[in-house]
N, C-alpha and C positions, 0 to 999 in steps of 0.2 A: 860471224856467228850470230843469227839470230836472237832476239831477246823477246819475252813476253812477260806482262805486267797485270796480276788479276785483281782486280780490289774492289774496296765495296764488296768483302766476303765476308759471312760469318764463316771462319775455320776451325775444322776439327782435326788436330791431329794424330788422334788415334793415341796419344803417349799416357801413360798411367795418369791414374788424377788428374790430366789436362782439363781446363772446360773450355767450352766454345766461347771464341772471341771475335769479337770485331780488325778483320785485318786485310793484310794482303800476301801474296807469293808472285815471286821473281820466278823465270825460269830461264836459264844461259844457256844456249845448247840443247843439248840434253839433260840437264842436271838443274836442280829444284837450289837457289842460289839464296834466298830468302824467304822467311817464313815469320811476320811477324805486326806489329798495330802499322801504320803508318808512318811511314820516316822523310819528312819534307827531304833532308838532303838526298838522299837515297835517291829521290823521284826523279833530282835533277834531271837525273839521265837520259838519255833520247832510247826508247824500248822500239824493236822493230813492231810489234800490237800491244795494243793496250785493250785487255776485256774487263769491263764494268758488272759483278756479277752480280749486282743489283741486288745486293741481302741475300741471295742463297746460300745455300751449306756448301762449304767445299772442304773435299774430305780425302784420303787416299785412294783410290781405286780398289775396284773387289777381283778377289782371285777366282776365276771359278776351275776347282781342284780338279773335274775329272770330267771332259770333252771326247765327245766323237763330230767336230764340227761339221762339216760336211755332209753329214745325216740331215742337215733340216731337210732333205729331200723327201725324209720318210717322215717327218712329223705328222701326226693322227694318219698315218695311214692303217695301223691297226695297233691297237692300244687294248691294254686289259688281258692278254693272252698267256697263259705260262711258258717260260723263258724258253725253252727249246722250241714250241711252238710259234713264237714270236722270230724266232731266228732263222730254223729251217725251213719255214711254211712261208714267210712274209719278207724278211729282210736280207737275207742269204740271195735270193731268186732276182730280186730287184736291184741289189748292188752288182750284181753278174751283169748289168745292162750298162754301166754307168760309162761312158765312154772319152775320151783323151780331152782335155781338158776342164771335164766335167768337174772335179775334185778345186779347182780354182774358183769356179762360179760358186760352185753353192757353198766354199769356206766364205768366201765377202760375206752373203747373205748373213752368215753365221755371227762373224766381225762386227755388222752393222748392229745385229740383235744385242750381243756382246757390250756395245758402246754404248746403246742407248737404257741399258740397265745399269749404267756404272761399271762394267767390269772392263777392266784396262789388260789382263793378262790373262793366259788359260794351262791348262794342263793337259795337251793331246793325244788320241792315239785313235789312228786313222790308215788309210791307205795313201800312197801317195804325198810322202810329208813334202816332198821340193815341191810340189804346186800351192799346199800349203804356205807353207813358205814364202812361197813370191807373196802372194797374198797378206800375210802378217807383216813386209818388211814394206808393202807399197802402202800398208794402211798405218801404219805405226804403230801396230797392236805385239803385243811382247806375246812370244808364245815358248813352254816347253814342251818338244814333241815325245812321245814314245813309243820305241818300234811296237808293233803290231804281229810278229812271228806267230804264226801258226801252219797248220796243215795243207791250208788253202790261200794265205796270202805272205807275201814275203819271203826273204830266205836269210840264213844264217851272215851271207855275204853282203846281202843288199843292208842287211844290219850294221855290221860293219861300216860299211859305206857311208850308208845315212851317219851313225857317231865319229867317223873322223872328217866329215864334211860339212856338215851343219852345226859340229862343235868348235868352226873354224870359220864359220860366214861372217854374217851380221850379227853383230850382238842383239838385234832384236827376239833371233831361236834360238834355242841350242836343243839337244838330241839325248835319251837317256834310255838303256835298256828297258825293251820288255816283251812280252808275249801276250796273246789275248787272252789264254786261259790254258786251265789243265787240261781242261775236257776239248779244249779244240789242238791241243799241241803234244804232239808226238813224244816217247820217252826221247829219240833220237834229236831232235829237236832241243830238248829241255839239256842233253847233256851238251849239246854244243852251246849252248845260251850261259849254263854254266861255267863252261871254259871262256868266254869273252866274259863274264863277269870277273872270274878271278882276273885277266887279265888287264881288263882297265880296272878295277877295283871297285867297282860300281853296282849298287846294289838293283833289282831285278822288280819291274813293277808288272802287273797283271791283276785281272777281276779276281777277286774271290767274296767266299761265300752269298753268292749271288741269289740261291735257292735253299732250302730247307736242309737237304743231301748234300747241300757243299759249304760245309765244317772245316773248320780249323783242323780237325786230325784227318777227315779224306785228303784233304792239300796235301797235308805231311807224308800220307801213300806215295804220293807219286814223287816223291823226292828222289832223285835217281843218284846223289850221294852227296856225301856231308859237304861239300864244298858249297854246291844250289842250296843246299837246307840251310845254310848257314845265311845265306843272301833270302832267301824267302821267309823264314822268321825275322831277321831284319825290316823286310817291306812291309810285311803283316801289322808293324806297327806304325812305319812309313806310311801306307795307305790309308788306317785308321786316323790318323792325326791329319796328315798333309792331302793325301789323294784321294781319301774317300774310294767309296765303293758306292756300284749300281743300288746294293742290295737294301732290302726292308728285312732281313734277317738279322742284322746285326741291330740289338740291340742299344738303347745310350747307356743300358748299364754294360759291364764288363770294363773291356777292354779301350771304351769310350768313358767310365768312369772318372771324372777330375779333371776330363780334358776341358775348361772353360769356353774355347772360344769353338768347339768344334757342338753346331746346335743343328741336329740333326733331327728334323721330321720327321714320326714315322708315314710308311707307303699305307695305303688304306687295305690294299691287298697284298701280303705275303705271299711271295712268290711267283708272282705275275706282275707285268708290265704297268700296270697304273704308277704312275711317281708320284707322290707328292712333296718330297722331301726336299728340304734346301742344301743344296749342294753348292753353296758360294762359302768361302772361307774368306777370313783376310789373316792373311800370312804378314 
């Protein structure tokens, strides 16, 4: 088993009232085995590497809540546009091209961008999560994927598939229901997505109120019966806290009220494509 030895760190550990100290961290494996000032005996040890981090901060890794990795393909390719027009006119068209193991290339890109901002894990939902995949487990990036069901990509079964397969690999992924949206997913759709939720017991993640028109009560229209509604008011507060949303419609006051760690920019433009908003959490 591998070991690694970091020192010469100022460390932060993220825990209430902690302050930054002068120290170092063990790692055995996979698993964080110390955390603390220097311990001559401790050191005796022979560490497979030992990194020097020369007075830097070293700190937990950042989560970033709510990925479509694989899109850096489209990055500035048009930016600023309102949301249907950004999707049917520009991004819709261009993902129709993207061809057999395209979805692997441009997640690394993704990965690499991912690491060199601090972020050590992600929150995904994409096309093609096995290519993904391969990608998060040859880079050693932790990721959780989410189906993608709608009209035009995925299927009820392939969902399936994906949660008892990737909830069974590497523990570097693992796989959680969801659909892209109301407005791209069929009522038929949404009732079958309901029944595999009751069934694994798993609550149901998807965009919402991305635009002005998509409200907390249009979502609750399309609820196709108490069982989905019951998993969708659940997420609604799941997303808000943990997943985040695209949107600049949502407010920090409301339903983001009291949440302390959840510091959300606003977008300069409502309702169109410009982001400005930080979208990293640490969970």
């Amino acid at each position: 088993m591998s070991s690694i030895r970091l020192y010469h760190a100022k460390i932060l550990t993220m825990e209430e009232d902690a302050e930054v100290f002068d120290g170092e961290v063990h790692i055995d494996g996979n698993r964080i085995s110390y955390v603390g000032e220097n311990n001559s005996e401790l050191n005796k040890r022979k560490f497979t590497r030992e990194i020097d981090c020369e007075g830097n901060l070293l700190m937990p890794g950042f989560k970033n809540a709510h990925t479509h990795s694989a899109m850096t393909f489209l990055r500035s390719y048009a930016d600023d546009l309102p949301l249907q027009n950004w999707l049917n006119d520009r991004v819709f068209p261009m993902e129709a091209k993207l061809q057999k193991g395209d979805i692997e290339i441009l997640s690394k890109v993704a990965v690499l961008e991912y690491l060199t901002s601090g972020i050590t894990s992600n929150f995904d939902m994409y096309v093609d999560n096995y290519q993904h995949a391969k990608t998060s487990v040859q880079m050693g990036f932790r990721t959780v994927f989410c189906g993608e069901l709608n009209n035009f990509t995925g299927s009820l079964a392939r969902t399936r598939e994906e949660y008892e397969t990737l909830n069974k690999g590497d523990e570097l992924v693992s796989f959680r229901l969801g659909v892209h949206a109301e407005y791209t997913t069929s009522r038929e759709l949404l009732e079958g997505m309901a029944e595999l939720a009751h069934e694994y017991k798993q609550p149901v993640y998807l965009h919402l109120a991305e635009t002005k028109k998509k409200k907390w009560k249009n979502v609750k229209c399309v609820m196709v019966c108490h069982r989905f509604s019951f998993w969708i008011q659940l997420v609604c507060l799941t997303m808000a806290v943990v997943v985040s949303t695209v949107s600049g419609w949502m407010k920090q006051t409301g339903i983001f009220a009291g949440r302390k760690r959840c510091r959300l920019l606003r977008i300069l433009h409502p309702m169109q494509n410009l982001r400005v908003e930080l979208r990293i959490y640490l969970l």
